[in-house]
C-alpha positions in Angstrom: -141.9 90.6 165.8 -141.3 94.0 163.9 -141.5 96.8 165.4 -143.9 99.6 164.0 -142.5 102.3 161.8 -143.3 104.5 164.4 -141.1 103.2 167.4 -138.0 101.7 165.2 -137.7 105.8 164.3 -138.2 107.1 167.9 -135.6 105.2 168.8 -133.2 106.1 166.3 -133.7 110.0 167.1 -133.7 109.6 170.4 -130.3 107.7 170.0 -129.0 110.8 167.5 -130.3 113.8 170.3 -128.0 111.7 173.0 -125.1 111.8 170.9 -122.9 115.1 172.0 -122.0 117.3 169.1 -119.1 118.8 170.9 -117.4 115.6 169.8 -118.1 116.4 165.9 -116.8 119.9 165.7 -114.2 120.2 168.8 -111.2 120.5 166.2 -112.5 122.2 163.2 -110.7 125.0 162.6 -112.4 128.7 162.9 -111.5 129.3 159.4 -111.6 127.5 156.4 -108.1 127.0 155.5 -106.7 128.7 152.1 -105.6 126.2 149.2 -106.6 124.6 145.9 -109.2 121.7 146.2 -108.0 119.9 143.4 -104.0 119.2 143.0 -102.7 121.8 139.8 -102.7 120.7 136.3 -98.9 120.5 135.3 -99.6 119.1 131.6 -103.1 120.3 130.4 -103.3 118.8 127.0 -102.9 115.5 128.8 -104.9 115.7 131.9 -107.5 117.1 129.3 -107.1 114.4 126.9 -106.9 111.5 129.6 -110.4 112.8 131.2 -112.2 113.2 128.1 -111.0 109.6 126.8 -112.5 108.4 130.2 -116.0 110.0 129.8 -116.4 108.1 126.3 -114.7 111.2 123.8 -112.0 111.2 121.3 -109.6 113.6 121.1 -107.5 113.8 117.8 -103.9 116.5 118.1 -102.5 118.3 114.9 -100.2 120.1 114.2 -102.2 122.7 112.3 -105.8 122.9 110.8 -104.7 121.1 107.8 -103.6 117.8 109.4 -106.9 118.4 111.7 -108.8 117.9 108.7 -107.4 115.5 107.0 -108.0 113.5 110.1 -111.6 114.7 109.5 -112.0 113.7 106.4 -110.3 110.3 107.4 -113.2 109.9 110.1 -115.7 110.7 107.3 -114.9 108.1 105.5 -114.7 105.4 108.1 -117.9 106.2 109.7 -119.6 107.0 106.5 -120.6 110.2 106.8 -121.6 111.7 103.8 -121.5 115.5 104.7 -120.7 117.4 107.8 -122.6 120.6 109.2 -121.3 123.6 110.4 -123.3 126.8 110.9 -119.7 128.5 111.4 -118.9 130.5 108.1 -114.9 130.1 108.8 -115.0 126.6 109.6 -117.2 126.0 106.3 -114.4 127.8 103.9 -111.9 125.6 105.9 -113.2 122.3 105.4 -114.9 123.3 102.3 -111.1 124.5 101.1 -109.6 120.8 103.0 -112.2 118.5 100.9 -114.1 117.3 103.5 -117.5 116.5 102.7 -119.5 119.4 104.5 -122.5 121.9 104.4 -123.5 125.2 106.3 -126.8 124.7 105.5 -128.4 122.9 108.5 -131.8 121.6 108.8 -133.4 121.3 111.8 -136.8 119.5 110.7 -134.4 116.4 109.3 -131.7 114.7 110.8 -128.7 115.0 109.7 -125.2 112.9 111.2 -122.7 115.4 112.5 -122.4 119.0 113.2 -119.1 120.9 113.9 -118.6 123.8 116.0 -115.5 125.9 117.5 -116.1 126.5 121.4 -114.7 129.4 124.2 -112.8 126.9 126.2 -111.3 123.1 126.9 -111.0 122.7 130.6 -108.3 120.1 131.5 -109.3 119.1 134.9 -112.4 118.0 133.9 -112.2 117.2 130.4 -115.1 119.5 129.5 -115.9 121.8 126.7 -117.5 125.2 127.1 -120.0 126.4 124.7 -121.7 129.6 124.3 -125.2 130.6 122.9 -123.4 133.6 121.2 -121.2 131.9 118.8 -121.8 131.0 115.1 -123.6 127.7 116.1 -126.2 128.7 118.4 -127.6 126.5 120.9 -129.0 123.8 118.9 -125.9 122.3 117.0 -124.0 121.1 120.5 -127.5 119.1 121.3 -129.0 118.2 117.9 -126.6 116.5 115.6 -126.1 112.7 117.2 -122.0 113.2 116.5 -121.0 116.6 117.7 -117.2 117.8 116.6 -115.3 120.1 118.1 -112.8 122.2 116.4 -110.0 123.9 118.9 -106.6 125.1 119.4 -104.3 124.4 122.5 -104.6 128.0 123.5 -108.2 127.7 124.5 -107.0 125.2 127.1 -107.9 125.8 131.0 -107.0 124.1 134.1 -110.3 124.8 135.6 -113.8 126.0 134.7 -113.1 129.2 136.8 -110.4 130.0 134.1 -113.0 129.3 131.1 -115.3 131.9 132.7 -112.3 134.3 133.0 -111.5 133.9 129.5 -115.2 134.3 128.2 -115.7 137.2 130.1 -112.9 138.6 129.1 -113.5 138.1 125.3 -116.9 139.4 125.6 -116.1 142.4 127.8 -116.6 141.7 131.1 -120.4 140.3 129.6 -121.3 136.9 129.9 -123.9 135.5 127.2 -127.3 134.1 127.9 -126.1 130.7 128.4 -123.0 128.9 128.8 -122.2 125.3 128.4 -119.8 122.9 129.6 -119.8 119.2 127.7 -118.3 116.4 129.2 -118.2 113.5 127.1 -121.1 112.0 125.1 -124.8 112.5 126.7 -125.4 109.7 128.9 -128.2 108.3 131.1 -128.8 105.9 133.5 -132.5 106.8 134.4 -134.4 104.1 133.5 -133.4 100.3 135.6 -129.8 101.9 135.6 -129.2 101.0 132.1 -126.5 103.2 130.6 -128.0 104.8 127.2 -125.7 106.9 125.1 -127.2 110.1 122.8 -130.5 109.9 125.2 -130.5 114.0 125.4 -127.6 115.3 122.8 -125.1 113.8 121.1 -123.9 109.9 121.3 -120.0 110.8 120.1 -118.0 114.1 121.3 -114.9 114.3 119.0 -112.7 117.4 120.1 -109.8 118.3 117.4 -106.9 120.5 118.8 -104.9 122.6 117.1 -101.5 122.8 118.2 -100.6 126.1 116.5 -103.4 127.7 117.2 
């Protein structure tokens, strides 16, 4: 016979309150000891490049902007893109200048296939970009777009997102900007009878382009 609700739970506390707790804590020590948490990053551009593949990115390496975009371009064409959108005036004159297909005119009533940003920093442990609200693109062109682009060079690279606030606050003075955003891979849920659903609240493909020389 079941027991009620009731009793199975009375007996379960009253099994937890006999329980000494000197036995939990009796060799903790009295200070938490000093020491990174996670093991250091000897070789970010490869820890960075090995998480983001693993979260369901693509990261594409030049040696400058120019081979960047003709990888671009290259992607363009394979996917059938018929033109990019940046809201980043230097970006524009760089692709515009490279021939890839691409507009700084963006509109947000329509959709439109892929918008291209720069970002503050790439952080290698975790394979995350950081975003901020204070750059060229705004807020809305890392969540509209359903294939976001990210255009970077190797010196933005982090080991940890510690280090990405350090170097944001540092550009912007000591100031951080109304909002800050860290990207890991595609946007992904699992909400609904835990079936995986890619682009449910931002993008479907992260693509992050790093610059070697820059």
């Amino acid at each position: 016979m079941t027991q009620p609700n009731s009793e199975a739970r009375d007996k379960i506390l009253s099994r937890l309150r006999a329980v000494s707790t000197q036995n939990w804590h009796k060799n903790w020590p009295e200070q938490v000891p000093e020491g990174e948490v996670f093991p250091p990053v000897t070789d970010l551009l490869a820890q960075f490049s090995e998480e983001l593949s693993t979260l369901g990115g693509q990261v594409f390496v030049g040696d400058n902007r120019q081979a960047l975009y003709a990888e671009l371009k290259r992607l363009a064409g394979v996917n059938g893109w018929e033109q990019l959108v940046t809201l980043d005036q230097e970006l524009y004159q760089e692709m515009d200048e490279a021939g890839v297909p691409v507009t700084n005119q963006a509109n947000f009533e329509a959709d439109f296939e892929v918008g291209v940003t720069r970002c503050e920093a790439l952080v290698a442990l975790l394979g995350s970009v950081m975003v901020c609200a204070s750059g060229p693109s705004g807020r809305r062109m890392n969540v509209f777009p359903p294939v976001h682009v990210v255009v970077a060079g190797l010196s933005q690279m982090v080991p940890s997102i510690a280090n990405g606030f350090e170097r944001i606050e540092k550009k912007d003075g000591n100031q951080l900007p109304s909002q800050i955003t860290l990207i890991s891979g595609p946007s992904r849920t699992a909400d609904i009878e835990k079936t995986l659903v890619m682009g449910a609240h931002g993008p479907r493909e992260l693509i992050v382009l790093i610059d070697l020389d820059a």
